[in-house]
C-alpha positions as CSV (number, residue, x, y, z in Angstrom):
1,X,-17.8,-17.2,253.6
2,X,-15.7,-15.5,256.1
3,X,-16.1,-11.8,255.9
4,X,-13.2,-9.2,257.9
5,X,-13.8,-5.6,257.3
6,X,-11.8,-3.7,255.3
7,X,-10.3,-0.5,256.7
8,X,-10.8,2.8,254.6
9,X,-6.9,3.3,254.3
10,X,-7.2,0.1,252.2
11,X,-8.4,1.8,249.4
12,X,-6.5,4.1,246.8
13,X,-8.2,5.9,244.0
14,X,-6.9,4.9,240.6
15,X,-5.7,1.4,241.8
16,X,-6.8,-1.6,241.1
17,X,-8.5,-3.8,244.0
18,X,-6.2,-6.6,245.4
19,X,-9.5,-8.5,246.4
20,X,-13.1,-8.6,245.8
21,X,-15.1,-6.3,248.0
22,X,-18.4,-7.9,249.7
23,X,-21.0,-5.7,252.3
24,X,-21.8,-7.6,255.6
25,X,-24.6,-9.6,253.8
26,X,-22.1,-11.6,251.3
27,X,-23.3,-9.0,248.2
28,X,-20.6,-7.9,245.6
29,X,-19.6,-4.5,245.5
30,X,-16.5,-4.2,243.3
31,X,-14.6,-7.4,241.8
32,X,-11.0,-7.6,242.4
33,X,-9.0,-5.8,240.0
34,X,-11.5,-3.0,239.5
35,X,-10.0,0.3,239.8
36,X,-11.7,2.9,241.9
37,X,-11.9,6.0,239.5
38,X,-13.1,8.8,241.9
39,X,-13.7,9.9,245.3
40,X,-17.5,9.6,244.9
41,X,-17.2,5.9,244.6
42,X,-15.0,5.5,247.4
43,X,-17.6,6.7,248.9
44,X,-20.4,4.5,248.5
45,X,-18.4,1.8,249.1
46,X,-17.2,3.1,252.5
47,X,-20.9,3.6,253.2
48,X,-21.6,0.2,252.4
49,X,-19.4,-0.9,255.5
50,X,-17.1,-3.0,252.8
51,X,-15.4,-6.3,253.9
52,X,-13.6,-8.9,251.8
53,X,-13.0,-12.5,252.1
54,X,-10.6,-13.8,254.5
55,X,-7.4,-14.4,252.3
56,X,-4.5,-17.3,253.0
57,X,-2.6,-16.1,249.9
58,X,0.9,-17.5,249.9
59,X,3.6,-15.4,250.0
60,X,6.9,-15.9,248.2
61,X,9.4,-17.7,250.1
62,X,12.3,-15.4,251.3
63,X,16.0,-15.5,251.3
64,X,17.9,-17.7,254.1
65,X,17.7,-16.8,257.4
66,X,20.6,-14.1,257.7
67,X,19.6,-11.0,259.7
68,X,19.0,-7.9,257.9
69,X,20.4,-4.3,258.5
70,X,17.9,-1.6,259.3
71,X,18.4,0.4,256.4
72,X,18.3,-2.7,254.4
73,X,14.4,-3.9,255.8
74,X,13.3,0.1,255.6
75,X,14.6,0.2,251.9
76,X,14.7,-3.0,250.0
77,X,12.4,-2.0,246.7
78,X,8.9,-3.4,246.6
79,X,8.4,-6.4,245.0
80,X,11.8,-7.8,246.8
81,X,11.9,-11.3,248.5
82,X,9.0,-11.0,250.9
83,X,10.2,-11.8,255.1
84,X,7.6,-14.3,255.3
85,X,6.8,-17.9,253.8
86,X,2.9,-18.6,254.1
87,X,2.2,-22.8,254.0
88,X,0.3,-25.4,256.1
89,X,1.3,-27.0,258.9
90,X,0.1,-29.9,260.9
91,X,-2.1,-28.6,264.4
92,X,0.8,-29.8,266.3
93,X,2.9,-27.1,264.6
94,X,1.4,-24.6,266.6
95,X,2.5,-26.2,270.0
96,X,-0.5,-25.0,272.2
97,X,-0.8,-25.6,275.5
98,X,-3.7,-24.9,278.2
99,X,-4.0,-21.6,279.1
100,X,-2.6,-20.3,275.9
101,X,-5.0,-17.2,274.6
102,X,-6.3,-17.5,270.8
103,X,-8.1,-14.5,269.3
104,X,-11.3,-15.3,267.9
105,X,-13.3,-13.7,264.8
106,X,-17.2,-14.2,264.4
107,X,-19.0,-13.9,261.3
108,X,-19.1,-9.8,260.8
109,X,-22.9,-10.5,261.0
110,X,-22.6,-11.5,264.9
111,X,-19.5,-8.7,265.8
112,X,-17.2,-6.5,263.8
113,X,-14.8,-7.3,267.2
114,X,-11.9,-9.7,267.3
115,X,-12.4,-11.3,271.1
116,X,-9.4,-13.0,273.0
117,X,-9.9,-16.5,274.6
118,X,-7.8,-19.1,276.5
119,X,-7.7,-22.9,275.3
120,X,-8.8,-25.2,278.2
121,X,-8.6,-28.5,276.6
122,X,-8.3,-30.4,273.0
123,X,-9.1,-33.7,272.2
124,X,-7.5,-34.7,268.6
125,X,-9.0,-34.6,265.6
126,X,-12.3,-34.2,268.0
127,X,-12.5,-30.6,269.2
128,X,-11.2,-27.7,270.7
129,X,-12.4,-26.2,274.4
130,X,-12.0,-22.5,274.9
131,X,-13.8,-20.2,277.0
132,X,-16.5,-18.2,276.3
133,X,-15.7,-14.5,274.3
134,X,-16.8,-11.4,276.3
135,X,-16.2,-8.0,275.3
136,X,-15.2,-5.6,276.4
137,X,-18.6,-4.7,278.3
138,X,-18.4,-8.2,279.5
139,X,-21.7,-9.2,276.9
140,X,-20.9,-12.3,275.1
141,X,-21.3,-12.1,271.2
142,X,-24.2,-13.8,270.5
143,X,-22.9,-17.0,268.7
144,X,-25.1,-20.1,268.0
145,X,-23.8,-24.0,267.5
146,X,-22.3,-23.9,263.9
147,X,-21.3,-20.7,263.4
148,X,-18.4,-20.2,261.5
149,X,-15.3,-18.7,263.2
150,X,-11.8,-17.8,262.3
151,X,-9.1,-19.2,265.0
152,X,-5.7,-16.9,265.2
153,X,-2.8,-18.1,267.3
154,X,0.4,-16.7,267.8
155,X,3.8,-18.6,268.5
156,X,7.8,-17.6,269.0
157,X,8.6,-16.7,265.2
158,X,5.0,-18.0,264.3
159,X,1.5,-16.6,263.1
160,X,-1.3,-19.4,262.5
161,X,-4.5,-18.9,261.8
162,X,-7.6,-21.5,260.7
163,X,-11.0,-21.8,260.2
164,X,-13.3,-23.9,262.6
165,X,-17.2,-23.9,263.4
166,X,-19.0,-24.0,267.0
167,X,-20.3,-27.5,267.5
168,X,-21.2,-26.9,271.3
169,X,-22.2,-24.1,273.1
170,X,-21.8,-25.1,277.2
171,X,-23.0,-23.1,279.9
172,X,-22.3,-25.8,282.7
173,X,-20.2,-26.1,285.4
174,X,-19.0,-22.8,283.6
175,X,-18.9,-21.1,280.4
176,X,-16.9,-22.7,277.9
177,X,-17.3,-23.6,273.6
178,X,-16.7,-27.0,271.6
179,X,-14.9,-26.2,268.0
180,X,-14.7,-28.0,265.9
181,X,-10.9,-29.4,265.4
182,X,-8.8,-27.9,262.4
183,X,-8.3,-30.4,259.5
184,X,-6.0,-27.6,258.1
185,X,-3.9,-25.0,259.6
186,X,-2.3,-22.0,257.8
187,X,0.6,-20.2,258.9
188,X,3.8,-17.8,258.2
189,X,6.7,-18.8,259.6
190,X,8.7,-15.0,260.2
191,X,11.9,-14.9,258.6
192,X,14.1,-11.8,260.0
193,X,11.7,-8.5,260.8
194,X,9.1,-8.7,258.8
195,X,7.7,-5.4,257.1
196,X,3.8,-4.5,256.5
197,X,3.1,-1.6,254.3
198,X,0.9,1.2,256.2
199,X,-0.2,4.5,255.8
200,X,-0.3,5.6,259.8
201,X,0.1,9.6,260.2
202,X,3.2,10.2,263.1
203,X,4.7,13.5,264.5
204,X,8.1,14.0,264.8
205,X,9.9,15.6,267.2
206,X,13.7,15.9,266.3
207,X,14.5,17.2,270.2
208,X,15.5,20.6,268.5
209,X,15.1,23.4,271.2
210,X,11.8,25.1,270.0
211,X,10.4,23.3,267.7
212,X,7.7,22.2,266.9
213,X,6.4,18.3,265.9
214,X,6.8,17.6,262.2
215,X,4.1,15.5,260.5
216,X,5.2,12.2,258.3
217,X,3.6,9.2,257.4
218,X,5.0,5.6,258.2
219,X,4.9,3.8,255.0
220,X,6.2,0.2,256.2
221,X,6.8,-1.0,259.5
222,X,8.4,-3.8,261.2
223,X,9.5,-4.5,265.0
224,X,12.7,-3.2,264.8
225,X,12.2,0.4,262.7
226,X,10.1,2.1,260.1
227,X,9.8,3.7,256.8
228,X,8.8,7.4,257.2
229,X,8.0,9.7,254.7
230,X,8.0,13.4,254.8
231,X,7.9,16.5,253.2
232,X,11.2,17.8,254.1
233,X,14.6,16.3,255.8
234,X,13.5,16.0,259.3
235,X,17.3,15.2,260.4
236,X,20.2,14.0,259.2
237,X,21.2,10.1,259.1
238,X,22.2,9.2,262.3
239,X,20.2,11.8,264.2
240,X,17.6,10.4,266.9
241,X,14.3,11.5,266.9
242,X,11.3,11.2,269.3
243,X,8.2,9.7,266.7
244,X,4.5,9.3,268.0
245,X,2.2,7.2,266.6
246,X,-0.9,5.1,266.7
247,X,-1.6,1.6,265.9
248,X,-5.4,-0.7,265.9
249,X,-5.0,-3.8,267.8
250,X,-7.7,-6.6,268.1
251,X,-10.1,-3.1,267.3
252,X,-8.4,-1.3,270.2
253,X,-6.1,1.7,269.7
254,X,-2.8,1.9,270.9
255,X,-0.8,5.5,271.4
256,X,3.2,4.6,271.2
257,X,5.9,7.2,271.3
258,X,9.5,5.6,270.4
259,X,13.1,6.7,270.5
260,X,14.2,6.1,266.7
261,X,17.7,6.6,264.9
262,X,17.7,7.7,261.1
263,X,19.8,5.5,259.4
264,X,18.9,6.6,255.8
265,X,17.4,9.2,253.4
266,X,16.6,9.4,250.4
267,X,14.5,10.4,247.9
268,X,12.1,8.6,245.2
269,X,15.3,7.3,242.5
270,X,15.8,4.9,245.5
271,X,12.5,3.3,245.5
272,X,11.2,1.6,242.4
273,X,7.7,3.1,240.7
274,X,7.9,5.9,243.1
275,X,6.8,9.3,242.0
276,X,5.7,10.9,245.4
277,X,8.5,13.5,245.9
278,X,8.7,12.7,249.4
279,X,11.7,12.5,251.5
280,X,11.9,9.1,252.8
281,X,13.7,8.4,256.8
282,X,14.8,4.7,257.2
283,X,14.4,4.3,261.0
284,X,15.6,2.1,263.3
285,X,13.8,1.9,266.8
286,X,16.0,2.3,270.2
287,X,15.2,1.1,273.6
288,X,12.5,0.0,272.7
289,X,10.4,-0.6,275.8
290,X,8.8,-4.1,276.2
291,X,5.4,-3.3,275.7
292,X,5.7,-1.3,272.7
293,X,7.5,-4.1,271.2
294,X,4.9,-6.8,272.1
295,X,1.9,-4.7,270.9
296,X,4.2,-3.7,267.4
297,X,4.7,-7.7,266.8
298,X,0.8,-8.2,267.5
299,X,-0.3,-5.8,265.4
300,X,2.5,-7.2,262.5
301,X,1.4,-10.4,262.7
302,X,-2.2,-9.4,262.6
303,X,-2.0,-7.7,259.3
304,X,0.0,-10.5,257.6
305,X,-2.6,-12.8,258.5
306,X,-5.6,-10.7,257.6
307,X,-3.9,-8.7,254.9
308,X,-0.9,-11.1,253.0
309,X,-1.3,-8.3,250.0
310,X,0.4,-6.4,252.7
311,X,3.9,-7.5,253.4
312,X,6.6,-5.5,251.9
């Protein structure tokens, strides 16, 4: 079994879990659709370092390919045609070529980290070379021949991911792995921007002379803009505001502050089941810088593949 770790802002009392929830040692916790009735039992299960099986649910395929507005992808209702078709594809799908970095993820047992590695060499339907994961110390995780690993790779418009196992640990003339080759790869093909719900806490600056940075949480979030949710109106729609955040990359945090144009608000008779009597701020990101972008489409991509339940 596959094990990733759960975050903590996974959870929401009085919901229902969308999996089932495992500690590090494979034991059930809490079966999926068992609802979480108190803060207390949160709790526990946050002690109990939770994790949950790695998941390739299928999404719903989405509409055609036409581009979407950015008030459309920060306000379509949830439940609407998801921006991503999950299916398998053939290993040549994913187009590698040497030199191209894959993310790795041991067993939770062996590391709680995600490591990055470059591909050296395939031989088909034999194996896979890559180099030997450090961390960030430069220690190696301490992985044995058949250990069970999950593969990630991203492409243009595509996110892949598969399972594989270590059938050769070499140390000679360098430091390299033997995986075993992928009978099956899964993947999402991206269709427009696609959206992944969060709960990330941003301040807002609204470039007001004297004032100070308003708090708001980003409730979905895609490349190209966010949904942000607020107490009050921060400004009205067309306004540009200045919105600081942080995002968890490969188990590395990220600090990015983006220029961001409101190009919608409104309030919960927009948004379907909503009952939070927040103000909502569709935003749509402006010169962006190309960094930012690159780590936003990482960390997207990331939580489709590790979190499907996820996509908005």
């Amino acid at each position: 079994m596959n094990l990733v770790s759960i975050s903590p802002d996974a959870f929401e009392i009085g919901s229902p879990l969308p999996w089932d929830v495992f500690d590090p040692q494979n034991n059930l916790l809490a079966a999926q659709g068992e609802v979480i009735q108190s803060k207390e039992k949160l709790l526990r299960l946050l002690d109990s370092q939770p994790c949950r099986e790695l998941s390739w649910e299928a999404n719903k395929p989405g509409p055609a390919d036409e581009e979407l507005t950015a008030e459309q992808i920060t306000t379509a209702k949830p439940g609407a045609a998801t921006d991503a078709q999950q299916t398998t594809f053939p290993f040549e799908a994913m187009k590698l070529k040497i030199g191209d970095r894959l993310q790795i993820q041991p067993p939770l047992l062996v590391s709680p980290e995600r490591f990055m590695v470059k591909l050296i060499g395939f031989m088909n339907k034999v194996s896979l070379m890559v180099t030997t994961p450090v961390d960030s110390r430069g220690l190696r995780p301490r992985l044995v021949e058949g250990e069970e690993l999950v593969v990630r790779a991203f492409s243009s418009q595509n996110a892949f991911g598969f399972p594989c196992t270590v059938k050769k640990i070499n140390r000679l003339p360098f430091d390299y792995l033997h995986l075993s080759f992928p009978e099956e790869v899964q993947g999402m093909v991206i269709r427009k921007a696609p959206r992944v719900k969060t709960r990330i806490i941003a301040a807002v600056n609204t470039g007001k002379s004297g004032e100070e940075s308003s708090s708001a949480i980003i409730a979905n979030l895609s490349a190209n803009g966010a949904l942000l949710d607020a107490r009050r109106n921060l400004a009205d729609k067309g306004a540009t505001v200045r919105v600081s955040f942080r995002v968890n990359l490969h188990n590395m945090d990220a600090y990015l502050t983006v220029n961001a144009a409101i190009r919608a608000v409104f309030g919960d008779d927009v948004l379907e089941n909503e009952k939070s009597g927040l103000i909502h701020h569709g935003l749509e990101f402006v010169d962006l810088a190309p960094n930012d972008s690159v780590i936003l489409q990482s960390m997207i991509y990331q939580q489709m593949i590790e979190q499907p339940h996820t996509v908005a």
